[in-house]
N, CA and C atoms as a LAMMPS dump frame, in Angstrom:
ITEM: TIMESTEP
0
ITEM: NUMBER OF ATOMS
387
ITEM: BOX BOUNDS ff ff ff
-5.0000000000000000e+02 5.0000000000000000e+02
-5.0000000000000000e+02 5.0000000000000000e+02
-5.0000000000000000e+02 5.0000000000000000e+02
ITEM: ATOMS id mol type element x y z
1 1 1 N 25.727 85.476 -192.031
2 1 2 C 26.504 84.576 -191.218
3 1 3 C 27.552 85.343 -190.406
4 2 1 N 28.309 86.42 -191.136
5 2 2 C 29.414 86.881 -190.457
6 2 3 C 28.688 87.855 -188.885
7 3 1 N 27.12 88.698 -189.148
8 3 2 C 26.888 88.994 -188.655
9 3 3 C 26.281 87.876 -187.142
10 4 1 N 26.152 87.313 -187.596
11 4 2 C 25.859 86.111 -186.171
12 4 3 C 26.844 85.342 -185.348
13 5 1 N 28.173 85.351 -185.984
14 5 2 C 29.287 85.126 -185.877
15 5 3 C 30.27 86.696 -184.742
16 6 1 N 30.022 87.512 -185.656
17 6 2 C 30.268 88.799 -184.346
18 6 3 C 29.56 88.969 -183.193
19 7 1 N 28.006 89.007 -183.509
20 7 2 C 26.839 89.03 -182.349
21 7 3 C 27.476 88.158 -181.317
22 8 1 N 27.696 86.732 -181.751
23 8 2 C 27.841 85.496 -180.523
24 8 3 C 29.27 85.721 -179.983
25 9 1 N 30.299 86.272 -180.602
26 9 2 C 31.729 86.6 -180.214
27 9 3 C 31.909 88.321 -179.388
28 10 1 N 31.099 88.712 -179.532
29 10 2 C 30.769 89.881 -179.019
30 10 3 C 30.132 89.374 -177.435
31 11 1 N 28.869 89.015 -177.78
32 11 2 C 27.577 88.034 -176.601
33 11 3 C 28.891 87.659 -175.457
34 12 1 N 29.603 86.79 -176.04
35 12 2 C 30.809 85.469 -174.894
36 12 3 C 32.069 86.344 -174.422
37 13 1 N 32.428 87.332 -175.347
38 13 2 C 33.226 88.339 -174.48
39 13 3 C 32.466 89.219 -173.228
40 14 1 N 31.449 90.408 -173.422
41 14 2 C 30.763 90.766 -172.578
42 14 3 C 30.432 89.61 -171.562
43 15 1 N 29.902 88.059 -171.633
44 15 2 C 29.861 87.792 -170.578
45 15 3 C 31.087 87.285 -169.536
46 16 1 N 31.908 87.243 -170.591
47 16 2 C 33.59 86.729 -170.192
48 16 3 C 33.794 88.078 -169.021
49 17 1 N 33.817 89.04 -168.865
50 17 2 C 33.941 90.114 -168.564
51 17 3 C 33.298 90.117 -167.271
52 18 1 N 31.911 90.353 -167.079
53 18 2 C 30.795 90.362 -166.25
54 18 3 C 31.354 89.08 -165.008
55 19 1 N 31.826 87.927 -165.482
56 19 2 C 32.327 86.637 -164.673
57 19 3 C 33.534 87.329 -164.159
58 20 1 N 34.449 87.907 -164.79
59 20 2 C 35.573 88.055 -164.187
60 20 3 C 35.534 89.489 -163.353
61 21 1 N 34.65 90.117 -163.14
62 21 2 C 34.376 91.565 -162.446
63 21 3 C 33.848 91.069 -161.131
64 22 1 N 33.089 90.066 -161.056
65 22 2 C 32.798 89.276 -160.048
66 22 3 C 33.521 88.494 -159.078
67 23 1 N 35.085 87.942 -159.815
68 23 2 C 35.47 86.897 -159.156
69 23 3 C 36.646 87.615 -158.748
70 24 1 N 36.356 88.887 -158.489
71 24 2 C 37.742 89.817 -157.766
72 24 3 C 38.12 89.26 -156.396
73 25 1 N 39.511 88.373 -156.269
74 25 2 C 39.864 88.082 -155.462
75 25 3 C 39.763 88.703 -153.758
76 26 1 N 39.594 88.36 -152.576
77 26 2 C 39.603 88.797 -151.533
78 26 3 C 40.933 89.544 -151.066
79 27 1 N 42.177 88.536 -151.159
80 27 2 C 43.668 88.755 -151.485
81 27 3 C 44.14 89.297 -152.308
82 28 1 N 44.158 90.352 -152.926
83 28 2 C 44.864 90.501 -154.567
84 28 3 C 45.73 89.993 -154.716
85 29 1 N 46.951 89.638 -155.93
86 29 2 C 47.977 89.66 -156.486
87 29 3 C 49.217 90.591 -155.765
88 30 1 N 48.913 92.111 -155.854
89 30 2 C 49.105 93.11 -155.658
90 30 3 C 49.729 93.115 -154.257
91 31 1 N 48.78 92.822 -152.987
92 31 2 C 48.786 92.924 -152.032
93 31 3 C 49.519 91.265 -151.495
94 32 1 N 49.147 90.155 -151.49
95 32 2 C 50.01 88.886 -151.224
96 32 3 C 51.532 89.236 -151.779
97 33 1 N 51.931 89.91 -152.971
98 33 2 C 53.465 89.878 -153.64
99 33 3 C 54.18 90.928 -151.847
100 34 1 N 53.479 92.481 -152.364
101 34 2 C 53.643 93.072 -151.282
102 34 3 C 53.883 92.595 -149.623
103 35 1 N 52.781 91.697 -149.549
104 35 2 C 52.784 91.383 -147.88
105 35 3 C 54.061 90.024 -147.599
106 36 1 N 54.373 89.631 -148.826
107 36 2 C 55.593 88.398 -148.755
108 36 3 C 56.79 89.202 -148.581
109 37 1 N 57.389 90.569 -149.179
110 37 2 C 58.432 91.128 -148.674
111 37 3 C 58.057 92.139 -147.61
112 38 1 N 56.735 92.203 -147.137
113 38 2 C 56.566 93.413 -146.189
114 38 3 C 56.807 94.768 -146.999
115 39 1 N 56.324 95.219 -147.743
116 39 2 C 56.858 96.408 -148.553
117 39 3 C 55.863 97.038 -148.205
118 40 1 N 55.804 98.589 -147.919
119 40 2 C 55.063 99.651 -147.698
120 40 3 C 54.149 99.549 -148.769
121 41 1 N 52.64 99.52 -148.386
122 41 2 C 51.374 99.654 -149.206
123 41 3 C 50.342 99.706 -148.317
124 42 1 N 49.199 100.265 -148.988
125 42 2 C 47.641 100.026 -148.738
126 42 3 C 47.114 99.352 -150.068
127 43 1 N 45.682 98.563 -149.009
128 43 2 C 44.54 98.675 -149.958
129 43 3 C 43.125 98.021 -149.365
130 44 1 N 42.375 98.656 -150.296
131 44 2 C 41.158 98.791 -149.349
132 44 3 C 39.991 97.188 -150.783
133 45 1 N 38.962 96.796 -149.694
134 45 2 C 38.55 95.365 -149.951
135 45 3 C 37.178 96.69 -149.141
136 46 1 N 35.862 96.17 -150.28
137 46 2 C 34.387 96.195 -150.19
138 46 3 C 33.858 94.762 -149.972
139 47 1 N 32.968 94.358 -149.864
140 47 2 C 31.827 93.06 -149.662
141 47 3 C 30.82 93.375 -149.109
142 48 1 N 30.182 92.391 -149.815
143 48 2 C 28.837 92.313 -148.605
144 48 3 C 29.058 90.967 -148.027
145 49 1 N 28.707 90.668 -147.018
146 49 2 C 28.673 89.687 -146.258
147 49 3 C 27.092 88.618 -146.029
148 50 1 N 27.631 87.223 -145.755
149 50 2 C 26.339 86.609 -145.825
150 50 3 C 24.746 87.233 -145.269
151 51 1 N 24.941 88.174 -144.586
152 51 2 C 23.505 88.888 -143.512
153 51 3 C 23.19 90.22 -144.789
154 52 1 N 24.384 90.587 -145.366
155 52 2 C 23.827 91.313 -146.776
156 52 3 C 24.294 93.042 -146.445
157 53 1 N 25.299 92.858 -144.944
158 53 2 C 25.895 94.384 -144.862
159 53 3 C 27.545 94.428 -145.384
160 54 1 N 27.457 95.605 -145.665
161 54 2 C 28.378 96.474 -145.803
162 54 3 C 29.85 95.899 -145.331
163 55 1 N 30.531 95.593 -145.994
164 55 2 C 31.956 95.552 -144.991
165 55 3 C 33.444 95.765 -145.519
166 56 1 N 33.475 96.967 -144.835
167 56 2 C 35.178 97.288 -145.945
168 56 3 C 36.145 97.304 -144.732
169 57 1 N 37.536 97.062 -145.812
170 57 2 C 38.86 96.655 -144.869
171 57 3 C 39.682 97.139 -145.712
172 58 1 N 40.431 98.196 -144.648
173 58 2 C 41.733 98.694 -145.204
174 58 3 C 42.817 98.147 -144.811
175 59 1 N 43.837 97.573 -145.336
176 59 2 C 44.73 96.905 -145.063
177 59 3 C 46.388 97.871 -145.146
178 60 1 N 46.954 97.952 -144.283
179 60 2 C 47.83 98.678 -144.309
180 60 3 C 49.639 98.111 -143.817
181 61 1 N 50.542 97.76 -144.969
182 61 2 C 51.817 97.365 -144.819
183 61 3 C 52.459 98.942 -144.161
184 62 1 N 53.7 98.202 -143.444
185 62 2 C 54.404 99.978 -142.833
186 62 3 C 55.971 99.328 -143
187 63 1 N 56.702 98.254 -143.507
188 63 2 C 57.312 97.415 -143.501
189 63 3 C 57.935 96.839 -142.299
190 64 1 N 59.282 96.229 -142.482
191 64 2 C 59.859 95.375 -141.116
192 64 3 C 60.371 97.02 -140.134
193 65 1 N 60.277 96.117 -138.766
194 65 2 C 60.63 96.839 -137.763
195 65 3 C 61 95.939 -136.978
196 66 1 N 62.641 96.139 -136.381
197 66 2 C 62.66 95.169 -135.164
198 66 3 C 62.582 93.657 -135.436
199 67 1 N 62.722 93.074 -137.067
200 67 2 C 62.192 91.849 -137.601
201 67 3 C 60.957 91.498 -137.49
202 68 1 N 60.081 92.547 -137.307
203 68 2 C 59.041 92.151 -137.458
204 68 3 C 58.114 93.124 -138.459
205 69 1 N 57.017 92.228 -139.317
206 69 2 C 56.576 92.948 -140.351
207 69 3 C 55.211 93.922 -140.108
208 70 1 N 55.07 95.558 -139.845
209 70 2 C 54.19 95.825 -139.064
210 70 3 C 52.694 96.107 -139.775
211 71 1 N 51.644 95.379 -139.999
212 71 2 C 50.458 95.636 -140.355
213 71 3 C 49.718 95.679 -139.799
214 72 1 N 48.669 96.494 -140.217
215 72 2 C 47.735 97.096 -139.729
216 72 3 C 46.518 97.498 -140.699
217 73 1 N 45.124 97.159 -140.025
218 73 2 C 44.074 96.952 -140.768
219 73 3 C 42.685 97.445 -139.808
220 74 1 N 42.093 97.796 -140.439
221 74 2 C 40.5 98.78 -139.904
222 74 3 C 39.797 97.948 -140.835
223 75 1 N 38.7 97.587 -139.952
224 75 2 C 37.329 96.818 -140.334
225 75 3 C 36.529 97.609 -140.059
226 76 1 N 35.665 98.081 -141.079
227 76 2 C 34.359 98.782 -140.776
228 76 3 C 33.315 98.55 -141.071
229 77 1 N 32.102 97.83 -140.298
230 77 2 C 30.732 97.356 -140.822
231 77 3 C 29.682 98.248 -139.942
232 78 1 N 28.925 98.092 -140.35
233 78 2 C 27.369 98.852 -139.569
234 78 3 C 27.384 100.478 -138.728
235 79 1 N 28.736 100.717 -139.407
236 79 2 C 29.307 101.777 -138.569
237 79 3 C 30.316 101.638 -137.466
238 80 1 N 30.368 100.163 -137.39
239 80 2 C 31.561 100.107 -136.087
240 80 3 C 32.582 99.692 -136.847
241 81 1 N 33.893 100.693 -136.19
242 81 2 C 34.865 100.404 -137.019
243 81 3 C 35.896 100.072 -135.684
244 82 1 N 37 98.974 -136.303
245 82 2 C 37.905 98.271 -135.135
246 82 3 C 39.144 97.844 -136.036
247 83 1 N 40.545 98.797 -135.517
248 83 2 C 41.602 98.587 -135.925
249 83 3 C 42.422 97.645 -135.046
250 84 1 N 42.925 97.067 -135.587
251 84 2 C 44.545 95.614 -136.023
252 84 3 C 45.283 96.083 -135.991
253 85 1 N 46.151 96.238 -134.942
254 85 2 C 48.128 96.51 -134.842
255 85 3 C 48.328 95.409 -134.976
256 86 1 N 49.846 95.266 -136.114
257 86 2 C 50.339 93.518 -135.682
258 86 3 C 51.552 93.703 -136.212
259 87 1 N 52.362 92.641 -135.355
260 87 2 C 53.658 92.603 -135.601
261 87 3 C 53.994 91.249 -135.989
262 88 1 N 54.08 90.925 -136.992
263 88 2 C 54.395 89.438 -137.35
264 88 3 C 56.038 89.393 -137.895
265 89 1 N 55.859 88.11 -137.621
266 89 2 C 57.554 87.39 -137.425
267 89 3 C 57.432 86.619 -139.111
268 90 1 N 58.645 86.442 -139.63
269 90 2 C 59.037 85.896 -140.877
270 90 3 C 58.045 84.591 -141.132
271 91 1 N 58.393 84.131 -139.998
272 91 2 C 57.596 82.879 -140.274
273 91 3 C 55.986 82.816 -140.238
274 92 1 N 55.22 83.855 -139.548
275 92 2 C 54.031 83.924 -139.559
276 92 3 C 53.818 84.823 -141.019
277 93 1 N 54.248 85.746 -141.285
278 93 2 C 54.211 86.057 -142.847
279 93 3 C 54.139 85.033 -144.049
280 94 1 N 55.23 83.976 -143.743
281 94 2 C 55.299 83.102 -144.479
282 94 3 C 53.898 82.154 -145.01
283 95 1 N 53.157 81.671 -143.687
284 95 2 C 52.374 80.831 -142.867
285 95 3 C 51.4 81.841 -143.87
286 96 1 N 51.377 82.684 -143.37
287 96 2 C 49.478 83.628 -144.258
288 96 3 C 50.072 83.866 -145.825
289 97 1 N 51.16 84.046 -146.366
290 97 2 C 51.394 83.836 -147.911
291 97 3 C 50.841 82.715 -147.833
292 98 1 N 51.198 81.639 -147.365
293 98 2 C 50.843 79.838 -148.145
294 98 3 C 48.994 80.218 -147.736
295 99 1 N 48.612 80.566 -147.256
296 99 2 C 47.262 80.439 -146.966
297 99 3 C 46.643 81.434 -147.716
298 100 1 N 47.247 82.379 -148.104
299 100 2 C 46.343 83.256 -149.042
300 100 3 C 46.51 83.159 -150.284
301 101 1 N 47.611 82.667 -150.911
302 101 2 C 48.016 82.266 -152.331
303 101 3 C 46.703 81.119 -152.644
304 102 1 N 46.584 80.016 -151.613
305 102 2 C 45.802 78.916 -151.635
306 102 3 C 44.44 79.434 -151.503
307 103 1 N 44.127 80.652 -150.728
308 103 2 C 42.611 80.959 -150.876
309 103 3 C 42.438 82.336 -151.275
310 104 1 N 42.452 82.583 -151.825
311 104 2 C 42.492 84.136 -152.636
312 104 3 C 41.002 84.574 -152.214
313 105 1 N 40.157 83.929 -152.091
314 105 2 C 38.969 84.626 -152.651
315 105 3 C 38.55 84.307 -150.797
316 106 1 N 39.555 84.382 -149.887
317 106 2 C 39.104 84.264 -148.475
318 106 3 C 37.725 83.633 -148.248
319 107 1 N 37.737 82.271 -147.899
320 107 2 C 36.555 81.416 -148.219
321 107 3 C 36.494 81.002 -146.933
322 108 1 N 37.996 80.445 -146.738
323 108 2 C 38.083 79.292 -145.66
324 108 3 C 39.51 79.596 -144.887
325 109 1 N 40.462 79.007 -145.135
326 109 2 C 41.682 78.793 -144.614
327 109 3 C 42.183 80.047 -143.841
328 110 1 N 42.21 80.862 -145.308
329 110 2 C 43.092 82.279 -144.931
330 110 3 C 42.393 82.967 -144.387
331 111 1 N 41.204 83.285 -144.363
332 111 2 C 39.961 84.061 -143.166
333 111 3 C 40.589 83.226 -141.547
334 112 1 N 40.15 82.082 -141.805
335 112 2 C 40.59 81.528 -140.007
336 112 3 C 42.215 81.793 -139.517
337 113 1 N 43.083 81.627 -140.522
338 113 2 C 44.224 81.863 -139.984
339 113 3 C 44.316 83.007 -139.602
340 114 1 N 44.314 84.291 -140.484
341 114 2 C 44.178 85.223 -139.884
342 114 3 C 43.277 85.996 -138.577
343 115 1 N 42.332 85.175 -138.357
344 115 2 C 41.328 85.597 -137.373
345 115 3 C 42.268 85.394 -136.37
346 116 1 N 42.819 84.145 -136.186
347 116 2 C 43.575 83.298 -135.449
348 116 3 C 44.718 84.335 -134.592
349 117 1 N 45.355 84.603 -135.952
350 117 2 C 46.771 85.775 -135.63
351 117 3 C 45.833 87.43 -134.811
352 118 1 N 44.823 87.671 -135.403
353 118 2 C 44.178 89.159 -134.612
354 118 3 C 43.83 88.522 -133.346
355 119 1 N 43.043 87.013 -133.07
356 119 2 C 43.021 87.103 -131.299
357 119 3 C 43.967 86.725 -130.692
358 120 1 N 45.534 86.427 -131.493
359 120 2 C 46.234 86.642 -129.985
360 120 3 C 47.259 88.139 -130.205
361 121 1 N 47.042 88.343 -128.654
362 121 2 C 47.371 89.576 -128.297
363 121 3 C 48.768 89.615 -128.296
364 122 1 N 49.754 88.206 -128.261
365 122 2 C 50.855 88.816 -128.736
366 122 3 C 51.514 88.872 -130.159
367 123 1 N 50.696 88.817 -130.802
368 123 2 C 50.947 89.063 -132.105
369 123 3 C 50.294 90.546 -132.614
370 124 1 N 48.854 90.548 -132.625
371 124 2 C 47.92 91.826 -132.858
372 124 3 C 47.623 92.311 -131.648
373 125 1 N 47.185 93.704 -131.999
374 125 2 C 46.142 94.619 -130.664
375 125 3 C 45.048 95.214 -131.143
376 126 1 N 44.093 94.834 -130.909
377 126 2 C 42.741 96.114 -131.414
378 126 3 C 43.081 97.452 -130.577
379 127 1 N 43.385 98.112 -131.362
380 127 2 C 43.671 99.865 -131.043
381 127 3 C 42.652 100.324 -130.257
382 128 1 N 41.275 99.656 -130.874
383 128 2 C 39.78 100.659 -130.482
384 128 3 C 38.648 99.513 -130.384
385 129 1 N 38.289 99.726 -128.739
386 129 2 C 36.759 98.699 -128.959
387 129 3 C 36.244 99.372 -128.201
């Protein structure tokens, strides 16, 4: 008994594990605490994407300048890679905390908002196209 009792408590941890290696947030913890005071950091995000390529993003804090919080981010898929200057204001910081706290796992909200903030040009600049 005791041995079927470890087997199955053993079995539900390993898969406890396997679920949570999977459900690695899009947003970390790490990076939302960071990007709410603007504090100097990187960090870099893998996926595959629905078509099944490759797509990593380095995300890069440099903190406030001028009141504004300066990040910057490189997308690289299929080999084309395209960097994000941006200068965001308190309140647009604010605006992508509430949206990324709420979607961590970038599904919906916080993907469009941010798309939103990279096409306008007075907020972001693509460095390189």
């Amino acid at each position: 008994m005791k041995k079927i009792f470890v087997l199955f408590f053993g079995m539900l941890l390993m898969s406890g594990v396997i679920v949570f290696a999977e459900d690695k947030p899009f947003y970390s913890y790490m990076f939302v605490n960071k990007f709410m005071h603007c504090l100097p950091s990187t960090e870099n995000v893998t996926y595959t994407d629905a078509e099944g390529n490759q797509v990593s993003i380095k995300r890069v804090l440099r903190g406030w300048k001028e009141s504004k919080c300066q990040y910057f981010e490189t997308v690289t898929q299929n080999d084309t890679k395209k960097d994000y200057a941006c200068k965001l204001s308190r309140d647009q910081v604010s605006e992508l905390i509430g949206v990324m706290q709420s979607d961590p796992n970038g599904e919906g909200a916080a993907v469009q908002t941010w798309e939103r903030y990279k096409k306008n040009t007075e907020v972001c600049q693509v460095t390189n196209e």
